[in-house]
C-alpha positions as CSV (number, residue, x, y, z in Angstrom):
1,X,127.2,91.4,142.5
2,X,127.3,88.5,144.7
3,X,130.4,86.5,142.9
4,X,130.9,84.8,139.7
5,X,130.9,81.4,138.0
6,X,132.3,79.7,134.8
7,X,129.3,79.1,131.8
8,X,131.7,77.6,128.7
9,X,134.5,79.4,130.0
10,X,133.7,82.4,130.5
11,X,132.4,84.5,133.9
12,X,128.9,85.0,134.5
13,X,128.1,87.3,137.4
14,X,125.4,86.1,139.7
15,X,123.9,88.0,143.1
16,X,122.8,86.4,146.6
17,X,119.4,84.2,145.8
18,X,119.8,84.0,141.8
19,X,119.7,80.6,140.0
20,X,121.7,79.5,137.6
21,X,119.7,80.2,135.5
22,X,118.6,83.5,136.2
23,X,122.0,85.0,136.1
24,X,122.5,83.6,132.9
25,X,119.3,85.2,131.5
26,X,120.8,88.6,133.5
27,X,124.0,88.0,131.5
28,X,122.0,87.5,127.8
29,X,122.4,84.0,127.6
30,X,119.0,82.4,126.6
31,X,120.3,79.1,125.3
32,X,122.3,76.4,126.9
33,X,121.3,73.4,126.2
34,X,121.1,71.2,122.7
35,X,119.2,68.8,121.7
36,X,119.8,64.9,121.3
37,X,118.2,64.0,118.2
38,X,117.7,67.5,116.0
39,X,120.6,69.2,118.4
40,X,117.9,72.3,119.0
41,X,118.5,75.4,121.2
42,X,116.7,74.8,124.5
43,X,116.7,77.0,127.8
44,X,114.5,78.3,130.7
45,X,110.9,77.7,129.5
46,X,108.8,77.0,132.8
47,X,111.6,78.6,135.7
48,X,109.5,76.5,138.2
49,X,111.8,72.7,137.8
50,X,109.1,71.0,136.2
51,X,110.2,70.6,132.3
52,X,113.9,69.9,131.2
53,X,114.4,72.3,128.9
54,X,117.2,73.9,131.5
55,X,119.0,71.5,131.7
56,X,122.9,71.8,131.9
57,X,126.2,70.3,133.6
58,X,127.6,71.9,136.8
59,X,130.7,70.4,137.5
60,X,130.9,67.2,135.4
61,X,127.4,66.6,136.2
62,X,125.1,66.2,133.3
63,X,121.3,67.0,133.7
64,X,121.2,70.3,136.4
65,X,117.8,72.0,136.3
66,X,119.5,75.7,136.2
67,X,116.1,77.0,137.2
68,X,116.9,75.4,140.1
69,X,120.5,75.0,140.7
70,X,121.6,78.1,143.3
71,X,124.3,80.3,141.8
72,X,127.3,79.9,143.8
73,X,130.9,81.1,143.1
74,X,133.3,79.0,141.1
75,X,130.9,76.9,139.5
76,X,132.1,75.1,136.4
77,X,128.5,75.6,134.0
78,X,128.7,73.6,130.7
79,X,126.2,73.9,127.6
80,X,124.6,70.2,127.8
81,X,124.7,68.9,124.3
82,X,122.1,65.9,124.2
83,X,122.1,63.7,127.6
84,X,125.0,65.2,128.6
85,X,126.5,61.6,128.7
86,X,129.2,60.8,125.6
87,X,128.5,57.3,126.3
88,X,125.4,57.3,125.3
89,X,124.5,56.9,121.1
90,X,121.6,57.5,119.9
């Protein structure tokens, strides 16, 4: 283990090199992300950073490919519920 980093709270261990994403798929987690209109489950479906089904917030920002996003210690990871943005209605 490489460090660890916050995913709704609580710590999710990660090792040198993982995503975001992979550690959470290490750690069970399959889902973090809802969507806007029918608030579905969504999470890694291509791994690559070419859908948006990953998407989540990393510290206050909304729309982080976690495919993408390198693991790093002390991350604050949030399930994205829509667009991530409570301004936005729709």
């Amino acid at each position: 283990m490489t460090g660890t980093f916050a995913f709704d709270g609580r710590p999710v261990p990660f090792t040198e090199g993982q995503t975001v994403g992979a550690a959470l798929l290490a750690s069970g987690v399959y889902s973090w992300r809802r969507t806007r209109r029918r608030d579905r489950p969504r999470g890694l479906f291509c791994g690559i950073g070419v859908c948006f089904d990953c998407l989540l917030t990393v510290d206050g920002v909304p729309d982080q490919r976690a495919c993408l996003r390198p693991a790093a210690p002390g991350l604050d990871v949030r399930t994205q519920i829509g667009t991530g943005r409570d301004d936005l209605v729709g």
